[in-house]
Phi, psi and omega in degrees: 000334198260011168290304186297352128017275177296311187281343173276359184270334151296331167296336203272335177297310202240015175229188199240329202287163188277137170259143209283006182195095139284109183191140199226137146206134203311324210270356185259359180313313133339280171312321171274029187239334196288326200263002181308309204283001153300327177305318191266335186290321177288322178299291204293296189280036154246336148314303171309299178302326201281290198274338146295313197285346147308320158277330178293331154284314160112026167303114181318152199303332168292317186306316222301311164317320180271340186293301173306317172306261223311356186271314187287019194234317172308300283208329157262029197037048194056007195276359159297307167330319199277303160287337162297284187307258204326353173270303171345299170337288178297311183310305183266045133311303251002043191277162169308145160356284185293352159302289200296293197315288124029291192280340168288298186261033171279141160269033176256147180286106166265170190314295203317307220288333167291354185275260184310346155289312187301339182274333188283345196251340150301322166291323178270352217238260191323331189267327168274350141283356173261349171253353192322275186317318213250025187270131151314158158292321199287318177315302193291337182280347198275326194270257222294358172292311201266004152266008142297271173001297149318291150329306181291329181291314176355296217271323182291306214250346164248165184274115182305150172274151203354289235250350185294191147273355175245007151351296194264358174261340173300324164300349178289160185253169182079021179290001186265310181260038157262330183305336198274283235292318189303298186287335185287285154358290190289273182001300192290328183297310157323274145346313222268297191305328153344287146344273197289326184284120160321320197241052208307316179303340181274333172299291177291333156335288196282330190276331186284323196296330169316323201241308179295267186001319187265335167304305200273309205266355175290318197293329202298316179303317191272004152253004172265331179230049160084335165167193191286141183204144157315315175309303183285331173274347150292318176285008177242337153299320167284340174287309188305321184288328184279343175301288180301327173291324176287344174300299207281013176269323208258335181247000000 
């Protein structure tokens, strides 16, 4: 009981769609953070349909791309997005520590973090009208699974900083098999998409560049700005993900 718990207490948290069991209990926290890449498997094969269902209207191509964009950013109610621009913010401040911490969790808009979303939505936006025709279904259930994961291990395995909100979850013990349960879930997704993609290597291709991308933007963030954040782990989902769309514009 207290997985299905966990997983609608990740749905109701990281996604915008309505959830079908609202119920929270505090002590599961961890596990629902452990439950993202299930989270992303419902994000990705809802992802697939939207894009049969583009082709199947026969939408041009440019709508077809901003449609796709605007769904994987939309669908968590921006709020990875959200954490990008604020590590941004803070990072290329280049100010002392207690500063960039300060400027991470101020809610006023900097120069940096509009600069680097424009670029984040340019970067997504191009690579996914040069990948449109030749994108898989296996692909699109694949990216958000394996850049969630990611995040969520971010959160599961450093120690946060002072102001995070996973502070008092980080002292729970066992915290090693939520990371194990997290990585078996992406493993399985990985394998299952595999399978089914005509171009099983282009698949695993884009989930490896995917997760070392998120892996590299995880390490980087939490030494600019001193330890682990909900911010930061939105920003390692979008580093991850752009990683991956770009992978798959390039092969």
């Amino acid at each position: 009981m207290k997985f299905i718990t966990a997983f609608f207490m990740t749905w109701g948290n990281f996604m915008v769609l309505p959830c079908p069991h609202k119920k929270w209990d505090g002590k599961l926290k961890n596990l629902m953070l452990a439950l993202l890449p299930a989270a992303g498997a419902v994000i990705g094969l809802l992802w697939a349909a939207l894009y049969w269902l583009l082709l199947q209207l026969d939408i041009p191509l440019l709508l077809s791309g901003f449609v796709m964009m605007f769904y994987i950013f939309a669908v968590c109610g921006f709020m990875h997005m959200d954490g990008f621009m604020d590590c941004n913010d803070a990072i290329l401040s280049r100010r002392p520590l207690e500063e960039r911490q300060r400027i991470l969790k101020d809610s006023t808009v900097g120069a940096f973090a509009v600069v680097t979303v424009a670029f984040l939505l340019l970067g997504w936006f191009s690579a996914m009208n040069t990948a449109f025709y030749q994108l898989s279904y296996a692909e699109l259930f694949l990216l958000p699974v394996i850049s969630r994961g990611m995040g969520g291990f971010g959160v599961l395995s450093y120690k946060p900083i002072g102001h995070s909100q996973y502070v008092e979850d980080y002292k729970q013990p066992e915290r090693a098999k939520y990371r194990a349960g997290l990585f078996l879930q992406m493993a399985a997704a990985a394998a299952a998409a595999a399978l089914l993609s005509e171009t099983p290597w282009r698949t695993l291709i884009c989930a490896g560049v995917t997760a070392a991308a998120a892996f590299v933007a995880c390490a980087y963030a939490r030494k600019q700005l001193g330890g682990m954040s909900g911010d930061i782990a939105g920003y390692t989902i979008c580093v991850g993900e752009l990683a991956g769309i770009i992978t798959l514009a390039v092969l």
